[in-house]
N, CA, C, O and CB atoms as a CASP TS submission, in Angstrom:
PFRMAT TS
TARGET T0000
AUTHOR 0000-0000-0000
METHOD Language model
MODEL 1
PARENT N/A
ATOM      1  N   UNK     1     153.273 122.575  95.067  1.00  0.00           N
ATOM      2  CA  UNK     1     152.448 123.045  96.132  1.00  0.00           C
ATOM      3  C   UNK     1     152.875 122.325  97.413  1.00  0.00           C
ATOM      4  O   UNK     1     153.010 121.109  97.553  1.00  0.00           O
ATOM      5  CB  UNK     1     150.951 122.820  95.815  1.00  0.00           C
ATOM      6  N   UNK     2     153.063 123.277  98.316  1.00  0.00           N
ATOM      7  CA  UNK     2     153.229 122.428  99.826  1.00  0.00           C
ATOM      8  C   UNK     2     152.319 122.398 100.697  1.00  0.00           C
ATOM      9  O   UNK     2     152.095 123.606 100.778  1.00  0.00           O
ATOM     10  CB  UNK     2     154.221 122.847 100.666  1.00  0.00           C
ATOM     11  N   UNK     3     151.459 121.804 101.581  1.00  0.00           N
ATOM     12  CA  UNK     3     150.420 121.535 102.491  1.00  0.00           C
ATOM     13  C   UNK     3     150.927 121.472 103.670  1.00  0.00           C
ATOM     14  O   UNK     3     152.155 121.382 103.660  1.00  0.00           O
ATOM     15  CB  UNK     3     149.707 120.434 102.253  1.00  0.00           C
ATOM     16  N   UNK     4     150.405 121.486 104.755  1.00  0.00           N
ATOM     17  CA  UNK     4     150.377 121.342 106.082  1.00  0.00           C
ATOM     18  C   UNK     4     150.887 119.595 106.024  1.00  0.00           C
ATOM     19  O   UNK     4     150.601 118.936 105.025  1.00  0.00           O
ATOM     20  CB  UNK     4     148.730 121.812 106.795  1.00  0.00           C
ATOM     21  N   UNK     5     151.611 118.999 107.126  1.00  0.00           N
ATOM     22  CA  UNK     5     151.542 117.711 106.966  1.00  0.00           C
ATOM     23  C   UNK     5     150.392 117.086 107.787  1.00  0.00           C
ATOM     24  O   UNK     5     150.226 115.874 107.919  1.00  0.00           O
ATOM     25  CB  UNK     5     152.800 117.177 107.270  1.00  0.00           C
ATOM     26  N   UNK     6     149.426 118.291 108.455  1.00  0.00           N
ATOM     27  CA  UNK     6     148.049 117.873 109.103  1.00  0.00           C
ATOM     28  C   UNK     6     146.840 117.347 108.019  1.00  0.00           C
ATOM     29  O   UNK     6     146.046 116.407 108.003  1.00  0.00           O
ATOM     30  CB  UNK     6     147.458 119.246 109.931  1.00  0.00           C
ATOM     31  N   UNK     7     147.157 118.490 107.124  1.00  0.00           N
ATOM     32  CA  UNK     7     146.492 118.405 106.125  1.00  0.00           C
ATOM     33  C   UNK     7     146.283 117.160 105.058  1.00  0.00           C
ATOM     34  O   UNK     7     145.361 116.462 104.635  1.00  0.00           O
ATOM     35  CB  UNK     7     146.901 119.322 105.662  1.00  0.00           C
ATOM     36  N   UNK     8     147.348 117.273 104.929  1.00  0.00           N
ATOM     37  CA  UNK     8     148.316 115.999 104.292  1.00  0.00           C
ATOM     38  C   UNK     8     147.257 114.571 104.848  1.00  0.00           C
ATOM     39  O   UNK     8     146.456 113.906 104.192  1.00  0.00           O
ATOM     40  CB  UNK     8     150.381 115.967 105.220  1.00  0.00           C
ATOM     41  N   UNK     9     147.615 114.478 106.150  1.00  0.00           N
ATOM     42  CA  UNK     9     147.066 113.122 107.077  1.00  0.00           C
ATOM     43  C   UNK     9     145.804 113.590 107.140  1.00  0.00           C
ATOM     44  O   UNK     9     145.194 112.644 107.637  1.00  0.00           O
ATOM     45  CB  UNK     9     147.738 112.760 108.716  1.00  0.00           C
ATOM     46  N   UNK    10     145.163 114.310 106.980  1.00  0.00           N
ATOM     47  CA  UNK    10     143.221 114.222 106.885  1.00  0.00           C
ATOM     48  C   UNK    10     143.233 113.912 105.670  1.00  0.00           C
ATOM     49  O   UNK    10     142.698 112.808 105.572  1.00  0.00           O
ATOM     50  CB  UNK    10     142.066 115.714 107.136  1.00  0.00           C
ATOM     51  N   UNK    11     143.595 114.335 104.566  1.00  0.00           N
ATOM     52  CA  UNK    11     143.206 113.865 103.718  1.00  0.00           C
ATOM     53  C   UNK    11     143.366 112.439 103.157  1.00  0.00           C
ATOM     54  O   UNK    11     142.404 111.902 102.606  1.00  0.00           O
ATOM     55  CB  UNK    11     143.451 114.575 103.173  1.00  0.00           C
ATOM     56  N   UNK    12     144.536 111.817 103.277  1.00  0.00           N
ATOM     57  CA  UNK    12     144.985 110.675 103.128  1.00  0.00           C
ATOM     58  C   UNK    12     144.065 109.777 104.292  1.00  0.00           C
ATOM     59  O   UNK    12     143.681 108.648 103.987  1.00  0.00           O
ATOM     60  CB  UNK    12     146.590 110.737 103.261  1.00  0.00           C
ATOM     61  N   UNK    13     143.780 110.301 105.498  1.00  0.00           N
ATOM     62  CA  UNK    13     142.586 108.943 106.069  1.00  0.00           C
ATOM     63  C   UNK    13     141.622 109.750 105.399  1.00  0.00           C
ATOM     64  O   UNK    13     141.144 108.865 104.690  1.00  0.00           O
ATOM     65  CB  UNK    13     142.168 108.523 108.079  1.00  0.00           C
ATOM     66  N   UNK    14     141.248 110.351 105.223  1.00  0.00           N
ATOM     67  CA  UNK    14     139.601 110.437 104.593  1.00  0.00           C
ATOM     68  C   UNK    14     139.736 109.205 103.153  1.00  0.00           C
ATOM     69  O   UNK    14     139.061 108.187 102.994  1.00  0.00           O
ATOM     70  CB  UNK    14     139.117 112.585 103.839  1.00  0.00           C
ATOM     71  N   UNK    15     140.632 109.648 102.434  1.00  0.00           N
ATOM     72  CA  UNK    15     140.020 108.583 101.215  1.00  0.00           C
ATOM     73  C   UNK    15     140.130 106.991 101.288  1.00  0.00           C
ATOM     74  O   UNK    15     139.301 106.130 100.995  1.00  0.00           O
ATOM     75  CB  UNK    15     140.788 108.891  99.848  1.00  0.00           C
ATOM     76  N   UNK    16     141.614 106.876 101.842  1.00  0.00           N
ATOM     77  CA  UNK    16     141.375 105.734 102.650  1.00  0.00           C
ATOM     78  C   UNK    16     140.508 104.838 103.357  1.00  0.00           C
ATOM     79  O   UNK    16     140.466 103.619 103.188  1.00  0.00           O
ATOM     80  CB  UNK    16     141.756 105.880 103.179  1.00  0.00           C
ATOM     81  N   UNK    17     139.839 105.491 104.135  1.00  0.00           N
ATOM     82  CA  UNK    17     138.333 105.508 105.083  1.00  0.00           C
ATOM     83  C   UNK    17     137.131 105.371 103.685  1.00  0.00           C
ATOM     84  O   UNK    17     136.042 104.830 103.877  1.00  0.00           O
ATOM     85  CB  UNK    17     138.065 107.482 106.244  1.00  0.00           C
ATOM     86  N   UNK    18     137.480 105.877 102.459  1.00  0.00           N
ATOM     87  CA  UNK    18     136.347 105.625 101.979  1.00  0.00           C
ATOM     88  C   UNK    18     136.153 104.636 100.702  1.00  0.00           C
ATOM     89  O   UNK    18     135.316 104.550  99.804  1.00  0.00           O
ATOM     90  CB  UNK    18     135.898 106.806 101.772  1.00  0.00           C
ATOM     91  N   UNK    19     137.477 103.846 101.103  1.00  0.00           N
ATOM     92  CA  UNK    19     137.278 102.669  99.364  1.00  0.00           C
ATOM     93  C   UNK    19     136.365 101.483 100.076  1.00  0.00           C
ATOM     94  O   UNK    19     136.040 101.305 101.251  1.00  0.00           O
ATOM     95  CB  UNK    19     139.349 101.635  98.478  1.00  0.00           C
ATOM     96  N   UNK    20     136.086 100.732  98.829  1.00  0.00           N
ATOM     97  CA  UNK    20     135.084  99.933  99.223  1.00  0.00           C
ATOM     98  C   UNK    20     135.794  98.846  99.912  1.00  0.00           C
ATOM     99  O   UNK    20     136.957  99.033 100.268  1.00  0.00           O
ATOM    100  CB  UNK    20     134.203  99.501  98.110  1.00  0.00           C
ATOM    101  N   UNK    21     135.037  97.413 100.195  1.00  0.00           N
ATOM    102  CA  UNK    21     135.501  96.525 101.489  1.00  0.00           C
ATOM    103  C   UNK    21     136.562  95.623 100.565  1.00  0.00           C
ATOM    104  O   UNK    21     137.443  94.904 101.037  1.00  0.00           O
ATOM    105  CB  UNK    21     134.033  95.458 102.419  1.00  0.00           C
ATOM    106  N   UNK    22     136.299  95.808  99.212  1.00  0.00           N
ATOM    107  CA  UNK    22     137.451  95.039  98.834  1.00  0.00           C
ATOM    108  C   UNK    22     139.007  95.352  98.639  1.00  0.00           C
ATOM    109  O   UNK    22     139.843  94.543  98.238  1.00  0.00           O
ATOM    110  CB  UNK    22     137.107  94.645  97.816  1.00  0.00           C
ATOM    111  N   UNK    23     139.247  96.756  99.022  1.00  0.00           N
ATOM    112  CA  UNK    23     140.266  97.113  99.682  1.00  0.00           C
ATOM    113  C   UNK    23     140.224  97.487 100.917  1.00  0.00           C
ATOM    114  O   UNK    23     141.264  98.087 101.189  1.00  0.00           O
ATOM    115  CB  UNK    23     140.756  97.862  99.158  1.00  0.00           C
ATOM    116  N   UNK    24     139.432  97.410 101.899  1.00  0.00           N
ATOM    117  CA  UNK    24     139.500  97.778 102.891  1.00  0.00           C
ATOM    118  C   UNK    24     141.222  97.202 103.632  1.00  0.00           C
ATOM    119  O   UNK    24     142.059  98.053 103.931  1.00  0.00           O
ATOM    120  CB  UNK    24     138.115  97.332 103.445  1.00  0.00           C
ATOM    121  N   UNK    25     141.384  96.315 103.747  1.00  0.00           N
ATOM    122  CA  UNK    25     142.549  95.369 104.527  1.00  0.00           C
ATOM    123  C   UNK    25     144.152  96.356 104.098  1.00  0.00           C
ATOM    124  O   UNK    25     145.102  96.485 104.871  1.00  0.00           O
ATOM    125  CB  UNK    25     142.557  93.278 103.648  1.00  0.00           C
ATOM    126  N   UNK    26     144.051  97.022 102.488  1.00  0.00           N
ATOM    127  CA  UNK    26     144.895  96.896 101.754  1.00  0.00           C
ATOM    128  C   UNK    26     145.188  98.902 102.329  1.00  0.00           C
ATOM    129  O   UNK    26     146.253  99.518 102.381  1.00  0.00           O
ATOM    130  CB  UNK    26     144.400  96.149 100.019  1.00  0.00           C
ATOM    131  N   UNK    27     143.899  99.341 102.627  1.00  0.00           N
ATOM    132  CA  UNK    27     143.885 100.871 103.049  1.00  0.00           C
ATOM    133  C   UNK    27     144.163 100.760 104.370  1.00  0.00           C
ATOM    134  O   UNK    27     145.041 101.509 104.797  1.00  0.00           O
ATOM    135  CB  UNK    27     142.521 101.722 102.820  1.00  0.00           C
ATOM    136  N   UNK    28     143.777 100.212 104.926  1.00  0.00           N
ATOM    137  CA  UNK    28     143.928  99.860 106.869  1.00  0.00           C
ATOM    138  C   UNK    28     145.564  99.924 106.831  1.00  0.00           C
ATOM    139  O   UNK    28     146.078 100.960 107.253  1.00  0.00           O
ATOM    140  CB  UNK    28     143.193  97.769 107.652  1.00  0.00           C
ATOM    141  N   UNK    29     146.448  98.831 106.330  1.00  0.00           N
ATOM    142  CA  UNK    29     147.893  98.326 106.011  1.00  0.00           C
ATOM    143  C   UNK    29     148.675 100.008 105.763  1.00  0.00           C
ATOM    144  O   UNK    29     149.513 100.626 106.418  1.00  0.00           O
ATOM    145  CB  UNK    29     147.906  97.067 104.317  1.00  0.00           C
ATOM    146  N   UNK    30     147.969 100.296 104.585  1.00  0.00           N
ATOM    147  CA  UNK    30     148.893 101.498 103.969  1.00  0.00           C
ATOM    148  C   UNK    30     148.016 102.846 105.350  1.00  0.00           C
ATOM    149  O   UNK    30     148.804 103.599 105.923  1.00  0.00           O
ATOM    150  CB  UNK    30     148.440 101.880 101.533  1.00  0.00           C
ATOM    151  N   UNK    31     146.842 102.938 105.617  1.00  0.00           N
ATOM    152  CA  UNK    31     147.298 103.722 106.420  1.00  0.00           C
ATOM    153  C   UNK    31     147.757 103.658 108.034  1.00  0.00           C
ATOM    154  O   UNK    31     147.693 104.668 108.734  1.00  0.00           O
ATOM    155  CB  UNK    31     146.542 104.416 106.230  1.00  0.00           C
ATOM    156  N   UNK    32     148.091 102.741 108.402  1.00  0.00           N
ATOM    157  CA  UNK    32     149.062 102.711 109.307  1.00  0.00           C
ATOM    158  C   UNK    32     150.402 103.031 109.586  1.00  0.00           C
ATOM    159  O   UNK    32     150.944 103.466 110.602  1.00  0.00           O
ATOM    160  CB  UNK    32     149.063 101.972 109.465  1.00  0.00           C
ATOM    161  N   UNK    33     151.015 102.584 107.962  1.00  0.00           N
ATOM    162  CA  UNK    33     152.055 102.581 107.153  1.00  0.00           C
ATOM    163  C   UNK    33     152.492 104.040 106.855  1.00  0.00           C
ATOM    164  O   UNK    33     153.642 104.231 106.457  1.00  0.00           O
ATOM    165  CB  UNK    33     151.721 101.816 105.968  1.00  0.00           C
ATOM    166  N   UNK    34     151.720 104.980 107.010  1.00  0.00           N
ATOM    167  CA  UNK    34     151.650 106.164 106.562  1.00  0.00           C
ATOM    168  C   UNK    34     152.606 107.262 107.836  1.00  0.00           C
ATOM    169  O   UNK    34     152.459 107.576 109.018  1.00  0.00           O
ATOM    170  CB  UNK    34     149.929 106.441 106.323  1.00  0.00           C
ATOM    171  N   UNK    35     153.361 107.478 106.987  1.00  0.00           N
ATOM    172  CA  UNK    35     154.165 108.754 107.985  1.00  0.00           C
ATOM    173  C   UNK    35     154.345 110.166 107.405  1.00  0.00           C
ATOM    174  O   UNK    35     155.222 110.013 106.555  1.00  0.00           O
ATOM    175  CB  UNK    35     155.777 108.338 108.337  1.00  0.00           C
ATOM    176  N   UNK    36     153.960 111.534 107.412  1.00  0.00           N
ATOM    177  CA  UNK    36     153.718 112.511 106.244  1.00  0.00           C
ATOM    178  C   UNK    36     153.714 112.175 104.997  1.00  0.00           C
ATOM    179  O   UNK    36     152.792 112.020 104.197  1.00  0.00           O
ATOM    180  CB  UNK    36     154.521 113.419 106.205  1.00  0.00           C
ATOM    181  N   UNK    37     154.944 112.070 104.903  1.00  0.00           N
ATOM    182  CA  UNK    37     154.455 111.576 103.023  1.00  0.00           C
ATOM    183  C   UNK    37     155.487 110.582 102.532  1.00  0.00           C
ATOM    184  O   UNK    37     155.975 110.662 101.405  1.00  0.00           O
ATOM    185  CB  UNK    37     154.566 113.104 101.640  1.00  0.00           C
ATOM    186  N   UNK    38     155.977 109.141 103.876  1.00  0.00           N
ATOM    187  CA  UNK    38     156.073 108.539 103.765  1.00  0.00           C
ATOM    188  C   UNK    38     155.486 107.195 104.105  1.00  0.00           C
ATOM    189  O   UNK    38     154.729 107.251 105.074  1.00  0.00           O
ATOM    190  CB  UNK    38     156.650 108.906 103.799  1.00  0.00           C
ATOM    191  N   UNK    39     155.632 105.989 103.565  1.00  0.00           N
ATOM    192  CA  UNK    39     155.089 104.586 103.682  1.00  0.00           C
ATOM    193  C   UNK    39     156.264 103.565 103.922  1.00  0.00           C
ATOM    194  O   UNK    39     157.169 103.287 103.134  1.00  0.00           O
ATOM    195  CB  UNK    39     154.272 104.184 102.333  1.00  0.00           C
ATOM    196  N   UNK    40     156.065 103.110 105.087  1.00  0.00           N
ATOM    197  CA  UNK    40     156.742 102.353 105.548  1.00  0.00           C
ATOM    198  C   UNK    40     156.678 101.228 105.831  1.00  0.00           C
ATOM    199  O   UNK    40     156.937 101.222 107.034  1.00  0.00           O
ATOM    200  CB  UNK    40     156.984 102.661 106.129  1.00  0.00           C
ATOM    201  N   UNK    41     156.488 100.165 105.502  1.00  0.00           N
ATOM    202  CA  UNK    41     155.604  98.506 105.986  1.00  0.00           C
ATOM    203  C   UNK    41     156.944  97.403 106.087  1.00  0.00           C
ATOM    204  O   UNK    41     158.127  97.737 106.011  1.00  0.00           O
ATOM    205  CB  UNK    41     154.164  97.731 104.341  1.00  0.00           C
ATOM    206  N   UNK    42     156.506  96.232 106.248  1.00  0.00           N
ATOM    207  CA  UNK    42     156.988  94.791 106.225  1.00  0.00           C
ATOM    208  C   UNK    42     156.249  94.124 105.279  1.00  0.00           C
ATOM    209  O   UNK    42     155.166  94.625 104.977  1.00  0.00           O
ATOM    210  CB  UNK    42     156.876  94.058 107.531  1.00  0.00           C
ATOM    211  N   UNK    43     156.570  93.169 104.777  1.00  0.00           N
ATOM    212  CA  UNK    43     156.024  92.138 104.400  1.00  0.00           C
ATOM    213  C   UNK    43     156.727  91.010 104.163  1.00  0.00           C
ATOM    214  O   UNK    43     157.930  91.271 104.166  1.00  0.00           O
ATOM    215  CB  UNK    43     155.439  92.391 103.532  1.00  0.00           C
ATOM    216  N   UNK    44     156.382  89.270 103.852  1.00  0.00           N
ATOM    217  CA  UNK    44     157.265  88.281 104.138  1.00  0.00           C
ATOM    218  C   UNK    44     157.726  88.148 102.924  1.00  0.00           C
ATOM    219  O   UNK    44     158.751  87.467 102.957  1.00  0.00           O
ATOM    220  CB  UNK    44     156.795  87.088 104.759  1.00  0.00           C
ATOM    221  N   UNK    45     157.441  88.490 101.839  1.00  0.00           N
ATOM    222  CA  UNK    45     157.902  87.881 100.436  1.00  0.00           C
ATOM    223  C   UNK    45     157.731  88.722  99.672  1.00  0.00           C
ATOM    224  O   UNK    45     157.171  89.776  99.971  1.00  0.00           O
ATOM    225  CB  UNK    45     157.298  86.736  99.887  1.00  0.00           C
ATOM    226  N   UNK    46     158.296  88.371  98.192  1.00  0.00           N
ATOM    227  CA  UNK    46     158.627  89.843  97.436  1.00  0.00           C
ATOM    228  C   UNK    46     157.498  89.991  96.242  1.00  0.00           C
ATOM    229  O   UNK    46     157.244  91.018  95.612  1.00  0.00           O
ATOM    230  CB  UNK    46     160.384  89.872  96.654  1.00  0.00           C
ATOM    231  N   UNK    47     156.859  88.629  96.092  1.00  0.00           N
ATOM    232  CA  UNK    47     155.680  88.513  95.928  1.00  0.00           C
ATOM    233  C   UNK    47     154.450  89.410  96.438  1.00  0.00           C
ATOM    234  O   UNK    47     153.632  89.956  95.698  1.00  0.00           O
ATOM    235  CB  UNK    47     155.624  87.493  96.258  1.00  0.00           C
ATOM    236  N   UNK    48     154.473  89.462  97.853  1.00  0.00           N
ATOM    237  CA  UNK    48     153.384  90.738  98.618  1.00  0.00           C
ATOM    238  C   UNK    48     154.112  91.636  98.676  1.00  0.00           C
ATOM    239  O   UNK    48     153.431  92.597  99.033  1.00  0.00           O
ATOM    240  CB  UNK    48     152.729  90.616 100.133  1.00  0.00           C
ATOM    241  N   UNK    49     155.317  91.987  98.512  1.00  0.00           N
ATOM    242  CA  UNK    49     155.779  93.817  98.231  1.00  0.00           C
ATOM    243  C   UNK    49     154.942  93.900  96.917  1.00  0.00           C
ATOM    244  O   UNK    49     153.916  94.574  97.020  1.00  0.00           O
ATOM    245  CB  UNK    49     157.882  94.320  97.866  1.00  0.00           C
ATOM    246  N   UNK    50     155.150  93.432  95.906  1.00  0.00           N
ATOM    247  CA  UNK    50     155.249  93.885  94.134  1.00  0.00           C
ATOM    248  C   UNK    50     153.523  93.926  94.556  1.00  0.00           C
ATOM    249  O   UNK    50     153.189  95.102  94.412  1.00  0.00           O
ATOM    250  CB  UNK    50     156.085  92.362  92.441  1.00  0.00           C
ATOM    251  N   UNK    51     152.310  93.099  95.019  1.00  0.00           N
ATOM    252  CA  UNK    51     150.913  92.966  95.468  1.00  0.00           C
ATOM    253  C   UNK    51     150.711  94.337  95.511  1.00  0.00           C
ATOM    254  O   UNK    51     150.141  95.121  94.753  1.00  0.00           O
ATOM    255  CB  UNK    51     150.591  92.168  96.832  1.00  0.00           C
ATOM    256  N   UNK    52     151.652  94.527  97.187  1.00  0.00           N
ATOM    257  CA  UNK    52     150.658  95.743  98.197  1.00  0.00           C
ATOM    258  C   UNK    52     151.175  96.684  97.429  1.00  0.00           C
ATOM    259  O   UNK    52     150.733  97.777  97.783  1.00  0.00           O
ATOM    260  CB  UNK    52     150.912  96.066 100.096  1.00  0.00           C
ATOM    261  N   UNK    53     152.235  96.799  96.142  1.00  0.00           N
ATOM    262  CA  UNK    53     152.808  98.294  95.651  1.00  0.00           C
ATOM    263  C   UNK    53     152.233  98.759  94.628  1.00  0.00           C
ATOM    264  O   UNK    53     152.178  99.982  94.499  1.00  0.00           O
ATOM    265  CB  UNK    53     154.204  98.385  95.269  1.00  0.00           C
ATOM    266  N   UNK    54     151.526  97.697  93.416  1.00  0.00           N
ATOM    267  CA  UNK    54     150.508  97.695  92.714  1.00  0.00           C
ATOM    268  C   UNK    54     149.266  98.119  93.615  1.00  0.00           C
ATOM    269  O   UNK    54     148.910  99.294  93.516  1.00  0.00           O
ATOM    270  CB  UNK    54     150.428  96.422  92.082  1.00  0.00           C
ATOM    271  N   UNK    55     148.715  97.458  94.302  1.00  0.00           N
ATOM    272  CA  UNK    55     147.257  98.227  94.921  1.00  0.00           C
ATOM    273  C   UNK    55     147.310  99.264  95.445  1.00  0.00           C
ATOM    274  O   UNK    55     146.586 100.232  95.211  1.00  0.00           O
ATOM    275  CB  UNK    55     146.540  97.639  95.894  1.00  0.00           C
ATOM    276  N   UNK    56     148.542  99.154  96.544  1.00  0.00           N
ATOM    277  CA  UNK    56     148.234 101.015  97.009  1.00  0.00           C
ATOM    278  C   UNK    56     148.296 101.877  95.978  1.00  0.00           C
ATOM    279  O   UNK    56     147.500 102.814  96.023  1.00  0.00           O
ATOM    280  CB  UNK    56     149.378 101.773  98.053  1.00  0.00           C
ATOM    281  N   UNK    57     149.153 101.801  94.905  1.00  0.00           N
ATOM    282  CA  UNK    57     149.694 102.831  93.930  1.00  0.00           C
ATOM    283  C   UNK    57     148.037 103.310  92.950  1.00  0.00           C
ATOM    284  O   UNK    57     147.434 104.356  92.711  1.00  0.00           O
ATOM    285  CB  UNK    57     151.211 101.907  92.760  1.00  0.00           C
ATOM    286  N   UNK    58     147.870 101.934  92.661  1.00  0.00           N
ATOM    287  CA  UNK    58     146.028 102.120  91.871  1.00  0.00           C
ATOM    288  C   UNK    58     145.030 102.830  93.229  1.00  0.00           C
ATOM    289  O   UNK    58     144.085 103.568  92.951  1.00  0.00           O
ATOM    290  CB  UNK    58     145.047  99.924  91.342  1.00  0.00           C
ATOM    291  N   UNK    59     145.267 102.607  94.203  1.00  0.00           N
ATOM    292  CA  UNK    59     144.370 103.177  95.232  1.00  0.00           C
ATOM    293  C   UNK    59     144.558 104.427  95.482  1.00  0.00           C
ATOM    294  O   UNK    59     143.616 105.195  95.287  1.00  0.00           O
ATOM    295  CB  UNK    59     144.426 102.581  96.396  1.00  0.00           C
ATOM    296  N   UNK    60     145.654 104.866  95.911  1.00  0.00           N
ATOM    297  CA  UNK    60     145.999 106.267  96.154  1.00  0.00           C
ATOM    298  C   UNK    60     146.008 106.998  94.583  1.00  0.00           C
ATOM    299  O   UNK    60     146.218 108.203  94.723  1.00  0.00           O
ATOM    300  CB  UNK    60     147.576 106.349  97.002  1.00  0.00           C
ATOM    301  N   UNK    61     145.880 106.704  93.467  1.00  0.00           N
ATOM    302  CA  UNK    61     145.809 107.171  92.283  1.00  0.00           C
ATOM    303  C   UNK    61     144.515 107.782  91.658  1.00  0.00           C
ATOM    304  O   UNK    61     144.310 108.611  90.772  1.00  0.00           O
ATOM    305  CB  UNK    61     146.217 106.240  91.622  1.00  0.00           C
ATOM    306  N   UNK    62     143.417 106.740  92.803  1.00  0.00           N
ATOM    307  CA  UNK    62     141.780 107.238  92.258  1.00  0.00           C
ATOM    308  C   UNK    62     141.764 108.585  93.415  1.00  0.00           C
ATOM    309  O   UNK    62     140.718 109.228  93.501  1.00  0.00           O
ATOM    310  CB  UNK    62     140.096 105.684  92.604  1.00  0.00           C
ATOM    311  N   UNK    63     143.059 109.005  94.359  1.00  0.00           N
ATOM    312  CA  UNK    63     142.518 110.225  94.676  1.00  0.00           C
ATOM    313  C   UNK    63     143.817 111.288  94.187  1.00  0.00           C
ATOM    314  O   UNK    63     144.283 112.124  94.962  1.00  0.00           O
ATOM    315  CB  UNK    63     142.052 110.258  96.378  1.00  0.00           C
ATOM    316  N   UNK    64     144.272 111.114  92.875  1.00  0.00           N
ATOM    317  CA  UNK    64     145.124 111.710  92.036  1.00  0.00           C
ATOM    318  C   UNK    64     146.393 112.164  92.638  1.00  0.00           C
ATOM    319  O   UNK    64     146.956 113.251  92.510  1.00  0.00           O
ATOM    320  CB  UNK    64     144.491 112.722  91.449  1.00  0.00           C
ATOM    321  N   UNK    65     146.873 110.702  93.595  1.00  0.00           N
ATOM    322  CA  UNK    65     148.180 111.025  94.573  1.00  0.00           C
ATOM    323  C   UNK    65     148.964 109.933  93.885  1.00  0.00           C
ATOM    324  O   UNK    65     148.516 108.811  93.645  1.00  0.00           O
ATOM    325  CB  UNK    65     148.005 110.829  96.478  1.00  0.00           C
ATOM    326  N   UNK    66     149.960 110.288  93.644  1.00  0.00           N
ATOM    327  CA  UNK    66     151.020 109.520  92.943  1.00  0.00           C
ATOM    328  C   UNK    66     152.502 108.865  94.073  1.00  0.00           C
ATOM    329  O   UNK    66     153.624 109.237  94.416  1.00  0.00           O
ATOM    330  CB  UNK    66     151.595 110.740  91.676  1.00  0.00           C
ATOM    331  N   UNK    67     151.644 107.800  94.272  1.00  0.00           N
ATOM    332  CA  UNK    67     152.952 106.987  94.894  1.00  0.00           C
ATOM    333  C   UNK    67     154.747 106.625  94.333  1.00  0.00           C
ATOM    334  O   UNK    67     155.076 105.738  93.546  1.00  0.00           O
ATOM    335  CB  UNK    67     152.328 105.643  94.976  1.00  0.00           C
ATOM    336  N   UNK    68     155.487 107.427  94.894  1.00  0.00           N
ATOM    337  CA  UNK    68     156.383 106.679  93.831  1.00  0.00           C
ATOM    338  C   UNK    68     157.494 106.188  95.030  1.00  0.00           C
ATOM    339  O   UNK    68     157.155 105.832  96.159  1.00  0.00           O
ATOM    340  CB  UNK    68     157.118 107.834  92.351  1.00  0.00           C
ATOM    341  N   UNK    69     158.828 106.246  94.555  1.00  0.00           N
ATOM    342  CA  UNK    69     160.202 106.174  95.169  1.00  0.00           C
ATOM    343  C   UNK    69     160.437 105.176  96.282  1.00  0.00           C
ATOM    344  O   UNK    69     161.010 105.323  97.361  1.00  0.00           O
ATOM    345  CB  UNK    69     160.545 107.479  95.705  1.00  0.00           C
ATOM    346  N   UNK    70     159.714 103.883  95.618  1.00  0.00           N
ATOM    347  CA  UNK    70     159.573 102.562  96.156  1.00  0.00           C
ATOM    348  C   UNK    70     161.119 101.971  96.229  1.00  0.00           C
ATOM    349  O   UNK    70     161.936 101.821  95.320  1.00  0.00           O
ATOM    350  CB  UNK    70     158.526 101.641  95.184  1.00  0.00           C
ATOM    351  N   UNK    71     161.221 101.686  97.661  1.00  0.00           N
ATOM    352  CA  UNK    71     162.744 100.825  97.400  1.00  0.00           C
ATOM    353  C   UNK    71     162.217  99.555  98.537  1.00  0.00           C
ATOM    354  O   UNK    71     161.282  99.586  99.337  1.00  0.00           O
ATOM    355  CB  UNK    71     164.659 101.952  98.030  1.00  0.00           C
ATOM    356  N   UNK    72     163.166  98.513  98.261  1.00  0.00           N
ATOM    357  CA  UNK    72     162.550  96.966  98.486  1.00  0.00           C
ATOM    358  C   UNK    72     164.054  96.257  99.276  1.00  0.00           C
ATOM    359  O   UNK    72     165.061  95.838  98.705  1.00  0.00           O
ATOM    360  CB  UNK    72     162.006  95.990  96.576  1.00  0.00           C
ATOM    361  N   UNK    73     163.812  96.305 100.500  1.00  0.00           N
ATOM    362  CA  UNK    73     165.680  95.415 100.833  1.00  0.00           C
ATOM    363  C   UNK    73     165.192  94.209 100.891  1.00  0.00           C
ATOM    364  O   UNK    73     164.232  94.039 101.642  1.00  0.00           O
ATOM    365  CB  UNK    73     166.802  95.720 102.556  1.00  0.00           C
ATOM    366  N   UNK    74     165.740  93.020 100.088  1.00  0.00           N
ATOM    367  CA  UNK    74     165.401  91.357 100.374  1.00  0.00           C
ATOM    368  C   UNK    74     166.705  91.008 100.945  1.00  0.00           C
ATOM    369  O   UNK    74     167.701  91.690 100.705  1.00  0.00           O
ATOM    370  CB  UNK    74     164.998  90.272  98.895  1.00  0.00           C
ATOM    371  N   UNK    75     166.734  89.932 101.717  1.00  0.00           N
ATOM    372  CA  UNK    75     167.456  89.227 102.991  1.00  0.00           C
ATOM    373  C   UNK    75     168.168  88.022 101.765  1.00  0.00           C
ATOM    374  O   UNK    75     168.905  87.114 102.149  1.00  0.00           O
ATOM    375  CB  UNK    75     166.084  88.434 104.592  1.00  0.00           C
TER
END
């Protein structure tokens, strides 16, 4: 199925917008991060990649969106 990529971005801040405060920090991050139906971030260590890729992936999963095609460049 293909969507609008408007569509796409309402829906992705709506659920976002609606997890509780103990992800709040972790939905704020990923949706900033958010470009149609890509995710794009920084982080300092590979420790908080493997973190934020586990939580978004369980987060975006309780709204039956499947994160995948994670790639990681370390310095």
């Amino acid at each position: 199925m293909n969507c609008s990529p408007f569509l796409l971005a309402a829906v992705l801040e709506f659920h976002l917008n609606s997890v509780g405060n103990d992800q709040a920090v972790l939905a704020d991050k990923l949706l900033k991060s958010l470009y149609v139906d890509y995710c794009v971030t920084s982080v300092a260590m590979y420790e908080e990649y493997q973190q934020f890729r586990r939580q978004a992936t369980e987060t975006m999963f309780d709204a039956r969106m499947d994160l995948r095609g994670w790639e990681c460049t370390l310095e």
